[in-house]
C-alpha positions in Angstrom: 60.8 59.0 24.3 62.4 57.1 27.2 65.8 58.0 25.8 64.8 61.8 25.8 63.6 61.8 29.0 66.9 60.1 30.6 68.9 62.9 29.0 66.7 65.4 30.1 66.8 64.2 34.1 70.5 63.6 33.4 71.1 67.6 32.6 69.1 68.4 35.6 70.9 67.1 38.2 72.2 69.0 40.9 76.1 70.1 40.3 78.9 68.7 42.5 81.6 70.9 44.3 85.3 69.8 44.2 85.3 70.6 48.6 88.3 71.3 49.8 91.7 71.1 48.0 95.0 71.4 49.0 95.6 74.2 46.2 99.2 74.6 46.9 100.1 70.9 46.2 98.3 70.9 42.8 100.3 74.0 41.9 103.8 72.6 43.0 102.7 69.6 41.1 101.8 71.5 38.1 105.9 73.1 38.2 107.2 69.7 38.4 105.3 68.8 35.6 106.4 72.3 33.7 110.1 71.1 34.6 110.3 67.6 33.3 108.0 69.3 30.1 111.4 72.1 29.7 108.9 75.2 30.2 111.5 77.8 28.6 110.4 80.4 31.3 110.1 78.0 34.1 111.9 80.2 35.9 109.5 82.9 36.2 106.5 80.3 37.1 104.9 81.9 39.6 104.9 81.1 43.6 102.4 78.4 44.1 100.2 80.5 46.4 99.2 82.9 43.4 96.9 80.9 42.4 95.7 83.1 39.5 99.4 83.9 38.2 100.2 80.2 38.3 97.5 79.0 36.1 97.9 82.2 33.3 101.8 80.9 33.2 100.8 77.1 32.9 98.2 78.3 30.1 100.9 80.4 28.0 103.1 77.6 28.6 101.2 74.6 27.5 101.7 74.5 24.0 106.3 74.7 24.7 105.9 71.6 26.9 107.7 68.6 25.5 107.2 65.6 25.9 110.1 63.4 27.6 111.4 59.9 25.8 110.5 56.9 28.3 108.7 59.1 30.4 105.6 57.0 31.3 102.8 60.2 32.3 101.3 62.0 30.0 103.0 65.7 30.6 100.6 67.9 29.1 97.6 65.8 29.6 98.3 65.9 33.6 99.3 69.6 33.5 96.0 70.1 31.4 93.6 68.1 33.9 95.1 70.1 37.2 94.2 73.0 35.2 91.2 72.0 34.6 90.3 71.6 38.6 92.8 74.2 39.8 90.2 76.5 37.6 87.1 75.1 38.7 88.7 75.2 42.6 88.9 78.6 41.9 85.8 79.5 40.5 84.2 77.8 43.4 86.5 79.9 45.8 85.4 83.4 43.7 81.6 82.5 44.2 82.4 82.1 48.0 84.1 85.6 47.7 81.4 87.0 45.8 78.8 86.2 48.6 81.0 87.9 51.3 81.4 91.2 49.5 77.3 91.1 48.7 76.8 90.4 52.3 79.2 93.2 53.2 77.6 95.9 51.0 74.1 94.6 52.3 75.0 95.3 55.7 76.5 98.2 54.8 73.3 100.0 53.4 73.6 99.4 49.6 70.6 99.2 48.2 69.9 95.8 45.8 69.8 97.9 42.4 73.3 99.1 42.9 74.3 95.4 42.8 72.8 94.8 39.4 76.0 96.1 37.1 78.4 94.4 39.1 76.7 90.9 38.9 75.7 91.3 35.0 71.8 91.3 35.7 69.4 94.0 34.7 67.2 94.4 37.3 67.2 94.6 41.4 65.2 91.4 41.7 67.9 89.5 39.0 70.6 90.6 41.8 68.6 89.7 44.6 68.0 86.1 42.9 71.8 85.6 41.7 72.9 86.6 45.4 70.1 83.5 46.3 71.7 80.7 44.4 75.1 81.9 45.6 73.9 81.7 49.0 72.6 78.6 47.7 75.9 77.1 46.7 77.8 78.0 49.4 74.8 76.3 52.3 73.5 73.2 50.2 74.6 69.5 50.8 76.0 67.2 48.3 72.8 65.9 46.2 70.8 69.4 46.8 69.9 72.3 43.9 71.4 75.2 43.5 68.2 77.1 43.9 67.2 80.3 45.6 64.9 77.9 47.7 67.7 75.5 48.9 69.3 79.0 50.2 66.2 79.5 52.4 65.2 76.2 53.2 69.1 76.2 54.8 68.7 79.3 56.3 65.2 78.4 57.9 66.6 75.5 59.7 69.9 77.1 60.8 67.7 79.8 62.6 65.9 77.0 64.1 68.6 75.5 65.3 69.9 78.6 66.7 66.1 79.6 68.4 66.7 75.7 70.3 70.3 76.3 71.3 68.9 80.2 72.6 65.8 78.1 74.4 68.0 75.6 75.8 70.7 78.1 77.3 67.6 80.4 78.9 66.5 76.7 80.3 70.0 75.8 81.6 70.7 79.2 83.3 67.5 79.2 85.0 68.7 75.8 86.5 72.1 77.2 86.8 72.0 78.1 90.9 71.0 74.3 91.3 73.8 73.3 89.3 76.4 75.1 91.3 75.4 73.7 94.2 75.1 69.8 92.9 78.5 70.4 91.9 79.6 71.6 94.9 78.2 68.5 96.5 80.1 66.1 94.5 83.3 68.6 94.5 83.2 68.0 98.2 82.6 63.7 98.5 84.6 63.6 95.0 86.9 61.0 97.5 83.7 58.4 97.8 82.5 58.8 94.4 84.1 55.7 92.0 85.1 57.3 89.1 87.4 56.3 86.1 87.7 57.1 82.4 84.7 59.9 81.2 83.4 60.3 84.9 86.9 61.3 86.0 87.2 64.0 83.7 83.8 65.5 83.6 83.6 65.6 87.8 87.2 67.1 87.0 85.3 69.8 84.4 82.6 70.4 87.7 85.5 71.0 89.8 87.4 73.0 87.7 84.9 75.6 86.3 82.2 75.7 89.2 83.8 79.2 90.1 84.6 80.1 86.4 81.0 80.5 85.3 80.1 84.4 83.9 78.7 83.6 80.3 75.2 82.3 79.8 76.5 79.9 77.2 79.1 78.6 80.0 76.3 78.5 82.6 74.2 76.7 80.6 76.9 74.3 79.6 77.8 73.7 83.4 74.7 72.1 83.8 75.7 69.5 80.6 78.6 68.5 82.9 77.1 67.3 85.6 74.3 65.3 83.4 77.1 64.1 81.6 79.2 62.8 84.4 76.3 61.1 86.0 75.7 59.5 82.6 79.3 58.0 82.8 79.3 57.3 85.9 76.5 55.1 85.7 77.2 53.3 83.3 80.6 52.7 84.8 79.2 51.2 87.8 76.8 48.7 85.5 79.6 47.7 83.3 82.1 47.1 87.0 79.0 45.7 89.1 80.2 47.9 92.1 78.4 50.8 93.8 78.8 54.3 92.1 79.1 55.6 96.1 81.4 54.4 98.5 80.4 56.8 100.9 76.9 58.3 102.8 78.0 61.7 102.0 78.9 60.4 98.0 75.3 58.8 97.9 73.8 61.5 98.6 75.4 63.8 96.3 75.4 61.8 93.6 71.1 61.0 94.5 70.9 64.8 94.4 73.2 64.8 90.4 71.0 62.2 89.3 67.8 63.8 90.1 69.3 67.3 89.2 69.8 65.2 85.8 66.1 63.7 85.1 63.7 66.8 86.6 64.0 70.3 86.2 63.8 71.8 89.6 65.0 69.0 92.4 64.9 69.4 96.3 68.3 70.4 97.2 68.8 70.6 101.1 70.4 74.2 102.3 72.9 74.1 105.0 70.1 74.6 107.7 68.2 71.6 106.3 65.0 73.6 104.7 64.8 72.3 101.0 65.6 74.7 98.1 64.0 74.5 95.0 65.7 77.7 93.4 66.9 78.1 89.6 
């Protein structure tokens, strides 16, 4: 009983992927091997980025390889393994393919039925569920199944990832005035602020994008540099023991970064010295 069962969990285990290969090395590989083998017609083996055309050649071919005196590889039996994964490599490239063209023909109105002769299933719902576990394929991590439920598991959390990143851009541009004008502050003492490493180059990013702002994405992300340069820049002055400000003017700036950095709406002075709590 315990045997049965370990063979039974041992066939349901979720399949690997071979990930990426570098395809055109196994093919020139697969010539040299067809050369030192004497392939008659190893003239006509085929460029190594027809993929297809290489492995039908090495397939005719396999049975007219010879094997070399004091040769120490096994020419056939190497030529037959990178077969074996230039195949799979390409099977897992075709399901990829597959996917896109589905996707396409989705988005391009054709109905689910239509799919069902092209995919070898009988019924709408078969070619919805086969388009599912090669969604499925292409989304799940090493370890996962290859299940229709993977597919939206992966897409639920992609589309909450993307609803945070859309929240946190509307939150940053709403704060986006503020951080134009905390940037400005420490463009304009950058002289009395003690910078090195990180700090330098974010209060470099400030300086060099505070006027080169028209995206939402890019406001938002204007807002990360100045949290991040006030990160560095503290820690900097912890790690050196010296003051982050050398100046009244810096000190002030870099009061208004930090607190620009740990609330949401800050008190930033105007010009005639009435706060601004703007965003």
């Amino acid at each position: 009983m315990a045997k049965r069962k370990q063979q039974q969990h041992r066939g349901t285990r979720p399949a690997k992927r071979l990930g990426t290969v570098h395809a055109a090395g196994l093919t020139d590989r697969l010539r040299e091997l067809h050369e030192l083998g004497g392939d008659p017609e190893l003239e006509r083996f085929p460029d190594p980025e027809e993929l297809l055309l290489v492995l039908l050649h090495a397939e005719r071919a396999a049975g007219k390889l010879v094997q070399p005196e004091q040769q120490p590889i096994n020419i056939a039996g190497e030529a037959a393994l990178l077969r074996t994964k230039l195949w799979q490599h390409l099977r897992e490239l075709a399901d990829a393919k597959q996917l896109r063209a589905i996707e396409d023909g989705r988005a391009a109105g054709v109905p689910w039925d239509h799919f069902a002769e092209p995919l070898c299933v009988t019924s709408k719902q078969g070619a919805y569920q086969k388009a599912r576990r090669l969604k499925a394929e292409q989304l799940r991590e090493p370890g996962e199944w290859r299940t229709p439920e993977v597919a939206t598991m992966r897409e639920q959390r992609a589309l909450a990832e993307e609803r945070a990143e859309r929240a946190r851009v509307t939150e940053q541009v709403g704060r986006f005035s503020l951080a134009v004008r905390v940037g400005q502050m420490l463009v304009d003492h950058r002289d009395g602020l003690v910078v090195s490493g990180m700090s330098r180059y974010w209060l470099e990013e400030i300086e060099e994008t505070i006027d080169d702002r028209t995206t939402a994405a890019e406001r938002a992300n204007f807002s990360g540099f100045i949290e991040s340069f006030v990160r560095n820049i503290l820690q900097l002055s912890k790690e050196t023991g010296q003051s982050a400000a050398g100046t009244p003017g810096a000190q002030q700036a870099l009061e208004k970064a930090i607190e620009f950095t740990l609330q949401q709406r800050p008190t930033i002075e105007q010009c005639g010295g009435e706060p601004d709590r703007r965003g």
